[in-house]
N, C-alpha and C positions, 0 to 999 in steps of 0.2 A: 701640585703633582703628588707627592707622598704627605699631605696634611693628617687623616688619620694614623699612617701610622709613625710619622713624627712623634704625634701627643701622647700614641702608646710608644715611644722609646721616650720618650719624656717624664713620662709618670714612672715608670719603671726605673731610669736612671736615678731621677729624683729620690725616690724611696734609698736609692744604696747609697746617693749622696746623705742622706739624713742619716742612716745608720752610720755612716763611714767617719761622718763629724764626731761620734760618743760612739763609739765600739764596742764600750767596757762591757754593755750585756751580752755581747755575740761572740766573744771570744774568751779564749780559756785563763791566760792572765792578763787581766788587764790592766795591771800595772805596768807591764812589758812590753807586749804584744801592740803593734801596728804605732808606738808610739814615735820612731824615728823613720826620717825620709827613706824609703828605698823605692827598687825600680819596679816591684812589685805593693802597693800600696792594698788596704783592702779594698777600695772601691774596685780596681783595677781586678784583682783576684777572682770577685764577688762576677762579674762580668764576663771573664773569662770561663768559669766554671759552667754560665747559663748557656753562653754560646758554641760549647765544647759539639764538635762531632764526634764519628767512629775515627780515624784515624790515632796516629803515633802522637803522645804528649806533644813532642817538643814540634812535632809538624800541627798540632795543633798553635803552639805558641807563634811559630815562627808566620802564621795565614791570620792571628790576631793581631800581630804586631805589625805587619803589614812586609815581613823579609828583612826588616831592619837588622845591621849587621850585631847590633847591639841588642836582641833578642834576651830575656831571661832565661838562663839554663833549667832544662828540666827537676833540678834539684833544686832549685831558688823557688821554684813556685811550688812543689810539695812540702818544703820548708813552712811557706806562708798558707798555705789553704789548712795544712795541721794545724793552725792558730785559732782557726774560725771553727764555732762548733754546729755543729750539723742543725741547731734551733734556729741559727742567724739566717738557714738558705730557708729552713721550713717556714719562720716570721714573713720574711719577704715576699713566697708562695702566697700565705694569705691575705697577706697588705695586698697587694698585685690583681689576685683574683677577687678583690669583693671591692677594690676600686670600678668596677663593672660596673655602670647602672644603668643602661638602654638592655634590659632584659626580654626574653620572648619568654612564652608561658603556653600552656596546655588547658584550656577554660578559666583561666587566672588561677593555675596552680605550678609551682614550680613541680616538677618533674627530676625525680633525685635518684638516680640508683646507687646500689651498694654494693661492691664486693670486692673478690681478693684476686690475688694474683701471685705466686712464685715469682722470684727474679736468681739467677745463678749469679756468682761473682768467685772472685779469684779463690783457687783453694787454700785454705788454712787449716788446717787438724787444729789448732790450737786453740781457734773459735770453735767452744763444743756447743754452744747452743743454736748454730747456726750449722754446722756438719753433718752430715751423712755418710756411709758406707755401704755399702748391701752385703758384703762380703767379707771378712778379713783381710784379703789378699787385694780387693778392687779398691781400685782410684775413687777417693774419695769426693766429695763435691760438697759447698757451701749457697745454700738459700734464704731468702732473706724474703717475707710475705708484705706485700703490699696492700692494706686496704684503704680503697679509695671510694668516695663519694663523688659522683660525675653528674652535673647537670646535662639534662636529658637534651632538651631542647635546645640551650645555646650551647654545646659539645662544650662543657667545663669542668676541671676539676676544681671541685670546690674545698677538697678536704683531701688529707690522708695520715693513716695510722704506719708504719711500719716495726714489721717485728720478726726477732728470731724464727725461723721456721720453726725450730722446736718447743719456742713459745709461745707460737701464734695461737690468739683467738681471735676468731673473726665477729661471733656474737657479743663479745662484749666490746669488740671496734667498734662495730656500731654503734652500741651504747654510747661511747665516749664521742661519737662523733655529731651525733643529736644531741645530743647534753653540750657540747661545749659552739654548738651551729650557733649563729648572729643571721642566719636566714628568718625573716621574719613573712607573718601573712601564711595563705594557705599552700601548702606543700604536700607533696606524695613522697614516700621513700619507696626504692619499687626492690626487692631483693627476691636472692633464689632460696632452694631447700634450705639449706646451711643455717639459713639465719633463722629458722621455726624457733621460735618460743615464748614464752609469755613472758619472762623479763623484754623482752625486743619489742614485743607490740606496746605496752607498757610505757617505756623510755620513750616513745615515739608517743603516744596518746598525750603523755604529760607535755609535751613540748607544745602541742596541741597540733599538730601535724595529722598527716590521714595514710596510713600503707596500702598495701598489695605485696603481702607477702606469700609465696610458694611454700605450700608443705606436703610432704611425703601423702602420698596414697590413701586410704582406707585398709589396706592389706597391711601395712605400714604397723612399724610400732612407733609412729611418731605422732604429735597431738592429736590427731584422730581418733585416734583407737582407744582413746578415753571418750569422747564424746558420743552423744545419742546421735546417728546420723541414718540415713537410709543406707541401704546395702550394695543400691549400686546404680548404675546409671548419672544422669546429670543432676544436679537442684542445688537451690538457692536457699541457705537457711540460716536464721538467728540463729545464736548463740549468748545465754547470758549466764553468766558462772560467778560463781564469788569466792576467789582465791584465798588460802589459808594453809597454815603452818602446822593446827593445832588437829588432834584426831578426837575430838567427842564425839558422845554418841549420836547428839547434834548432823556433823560431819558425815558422821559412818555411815547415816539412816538415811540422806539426802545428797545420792550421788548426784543426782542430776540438776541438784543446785551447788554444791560446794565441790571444789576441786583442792585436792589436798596436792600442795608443792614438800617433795622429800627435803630434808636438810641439806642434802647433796646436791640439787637443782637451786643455782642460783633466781633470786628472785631480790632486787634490791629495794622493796617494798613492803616488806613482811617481815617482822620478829616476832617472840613470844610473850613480848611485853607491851607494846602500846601499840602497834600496827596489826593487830590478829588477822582482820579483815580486808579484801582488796576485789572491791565486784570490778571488773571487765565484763564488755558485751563486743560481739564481733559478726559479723557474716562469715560462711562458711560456702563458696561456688566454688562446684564441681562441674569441667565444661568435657564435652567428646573433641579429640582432635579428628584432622581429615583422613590419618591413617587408624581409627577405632579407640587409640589409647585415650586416656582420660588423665586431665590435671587439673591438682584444685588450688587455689588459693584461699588466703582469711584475709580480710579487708574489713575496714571501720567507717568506709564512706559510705552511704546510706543508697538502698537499691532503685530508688525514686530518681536521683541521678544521675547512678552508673548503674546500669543492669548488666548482667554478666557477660555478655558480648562486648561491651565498650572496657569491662574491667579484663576481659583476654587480650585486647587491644593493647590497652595500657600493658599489661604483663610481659608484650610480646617487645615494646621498645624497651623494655631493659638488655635488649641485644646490642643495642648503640653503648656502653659500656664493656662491652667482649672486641669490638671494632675497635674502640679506641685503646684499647690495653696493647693491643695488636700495632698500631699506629704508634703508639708510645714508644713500644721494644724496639721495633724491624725500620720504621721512617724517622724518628726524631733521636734513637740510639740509647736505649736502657738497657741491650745487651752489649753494648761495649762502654764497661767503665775502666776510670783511668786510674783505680787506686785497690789498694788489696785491703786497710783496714777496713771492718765494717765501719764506723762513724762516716769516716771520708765516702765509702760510698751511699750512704744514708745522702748524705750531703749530695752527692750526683743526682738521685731520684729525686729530690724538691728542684732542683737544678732543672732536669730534663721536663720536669711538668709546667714551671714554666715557661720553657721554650715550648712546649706544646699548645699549651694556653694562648701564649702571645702568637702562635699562626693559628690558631683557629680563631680568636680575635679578631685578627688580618682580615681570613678568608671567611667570615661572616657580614664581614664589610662590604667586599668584591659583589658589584652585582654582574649577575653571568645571563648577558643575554642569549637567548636559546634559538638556536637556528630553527629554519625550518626543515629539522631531518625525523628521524624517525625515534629517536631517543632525545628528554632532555641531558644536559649538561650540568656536570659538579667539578669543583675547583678541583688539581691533583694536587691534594694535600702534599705528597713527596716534594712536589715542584717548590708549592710553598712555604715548606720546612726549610729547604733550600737557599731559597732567597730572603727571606724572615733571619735566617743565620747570618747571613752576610750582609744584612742591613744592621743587625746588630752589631757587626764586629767593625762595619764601616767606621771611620774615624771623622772628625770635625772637618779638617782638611780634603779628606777626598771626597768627589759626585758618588753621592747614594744611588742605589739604584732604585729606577721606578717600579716599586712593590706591588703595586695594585696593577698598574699593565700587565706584570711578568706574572702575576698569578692570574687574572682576566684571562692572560694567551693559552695559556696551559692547562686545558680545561680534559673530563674524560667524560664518556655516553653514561648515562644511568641505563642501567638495562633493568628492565622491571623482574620481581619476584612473582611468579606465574602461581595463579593458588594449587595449595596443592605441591609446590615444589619444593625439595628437600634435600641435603646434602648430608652426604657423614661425614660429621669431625673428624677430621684426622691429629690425630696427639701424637706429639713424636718429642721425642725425647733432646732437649737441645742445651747445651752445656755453657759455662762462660767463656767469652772471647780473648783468646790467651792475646795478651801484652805484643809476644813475637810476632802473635800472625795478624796484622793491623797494615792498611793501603798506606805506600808509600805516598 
């Protein structure tokens, strides 16, 4: 009845069993810390944390515990989750997700996008690298930027950076996130404007990996507007440049071969001493959309297999990462955290990704047979956020519930995207979810 998702609460237990046995690297003293019996253990904690809703703490505790009159006091388990440091939940994040190996793919390439995302959490003025103000007199607020690497194809996240909103960078996220991947074999990183630059194509070339990345215009002052390009319209064109630090007259006389990097533009492959030189080659598609405007991307996969209509294809499923950020905050609850220090809620966002991880895991299993109506059928994710929750918090003693029925039953129409059809974003401004006002 529930076999697969047994062996995923299995492998997932297993893992906090295995940290739970030697702690000492996941917690702050480990001389101290987790070393005598209590009724919060870390296995225990580590669990609780992953299967956390929106609701009130202690009514969180009290629906883990199962109503037991002997429940941990809301102060007994913020005591112990301060022990454990925010790497313990991020290590497990990727033990967890790269346990994965029935993978789907895009012509045998994995499919990776990249980007960021704000998250609010409780106000603090004393956290100044994460505060804001717009005013003197106005209420302050605290952001904290999430960048995340999302498999395209099996809805995964595989990776994440987090950082100070006033520290954030997103371009060298990336960096560190391709540099430190154990993703092996052929790969796309699919990312927006943000991420232009040639340190990024770079970092990504060496790994031996292949992009699609989005850059600003021809009107633009961004990569472009260095380059020999046509003036306007659509086309498909090389690019081979040979990057440098140094201004000779070499340099100066052959713009159209050498591109000089300022001291001020990171490039983590150039000095003035033994790296002078750094040739890159790249494509450069410029496509019309269906309302006139024009967008290009740079790309290193060769136009013999992807010609620019298959490479706007690709460019367009980097929206499956806008969806899932979406799914993260509002279905699985990244705007309702349970802690005001930043560390602790660092700790929540690896937390909540693998509970998002582990229902889409679930709901990648579920086969959904399709009526004969007039729209196919997709799993509702909410449902099985849901129930994925509750299977997890289920205990040894009580009937599980049947997870793959209860997600099979709960199914929603796909309604198709009509070409041509278009929506405006609507952005609106949304704040963290105070403590007080949380469902009884």
């Amino acid at each position: 009845m529930n076999e697969y998702a047994n062996s995923l609460k299995e492998k997932l237990t297993s893992l906090i069993r295995e940290m739970s046995v030697a702690p000492a690297p996941y917690v702050k003293n480990p001389e101290k810390d987790f070393t005598r019996k209590k009724k919060l253990p870390f296995e225990t904690v580590m669990q609780l944390l992953i299967s956390m809703g929106g609701n009130s703490l202690y009514k969180e505790l009290l629906e883990s515990q199962g109503y037991d009159v002997n429940t941990a006091t809301s102060s007994a388990f913020v005591q112990q989750r301060n022990k454990i440091l925010p790497s313990a939940m991020a290590y497990l994040f990727q033990e967890f997700t790269q346990s994965v190996t029935d993978l789907k793919n895009y012509r045998g390439y994995r499919l990776l996008a990249i980007d960021g995302s704000d998250l609010h959490f409780a106000t603090d003025p004393a956290d100044t690298d994460t505060y804001f103000q717009s005013q003197p007199e106005a209420r302050g607020y605290n952001l904290l930027h999430l960048n995340a690497t999302y498999d395209l194809c099996n809805r995964l996240y595989v990776d994440a950076i987090i950082q100070p909103r006033r520290l954030s960078n997103e371009r060298k996220a990336l960096g560190d996130m391709v540099d430190r991947s154990c993703i092996e074999g052929k790969t796309i990183v699919i990312a927006d404007r943000g991420y232009e630059s040639y340190n990024n194509f770079a970092h990504i070339e060496r790994k031996g990996w292949s992009y699609v990345i989005r850059v600003k215009d021809l009107a633009s002052s961004g990569i472009l507007s260095g380059l020999r390009l046509p003036d306007s319209g659509s086309f498909d064109q090389e690019v081979h440049l040979v990057l440098t630090k140094k201004q000779t007259k070499e340099v100066k006389a052959h713009p159209e071969i050498y591109k000089f990097i300022p001291s001020k533009s990171t490039f983590d492959f150039l000095d003035l001493k033994e790296h002078l030189y750094y040739p890159i080659s790249f494509r450069v598609v410029r496509f019309v959309l269906s309302d006139g405007a024009y967008e290009t991307v740079i790309t290193n996969l060769s136009d013999a297999d992807f010609p620019p209509d298959e490479l706007r294809s690709i460019y367009n499923m980097r929206w499956g990462i806008e969806t899932s950020f979406r799914a993260l905050k509002y279905t699985v609850g990244l705007t309702h955290f349970h802690a005001k220090r930043r560390e602790s809620v660092i700790q929540e966002i690896f937390a909540r990704m693998i509970m998002y991880n582990f229902a889409e895991m679930m709901t990648s299993h579920v086969v959904i047979s399709q009526k004969a109506k007039q729209y196919h059928y997709q799993v509702n994710f909410t449902v099985a956020v849901h129930v994925c929750r509750h299977f997890l918090r289920s205990r040894d003693d009580d009937p599980p519930p049947d997870v793959e029925a209860l997600i099979r039953k709960n199914v929603l129409p796909i309604r198709p995207i009509r070409p041509g059809q278009q929506n405006t974003r609507k952005i609106r401004y949304k704040s963290s979810v105070s403590f007080v006002y949380r469902v009884a």
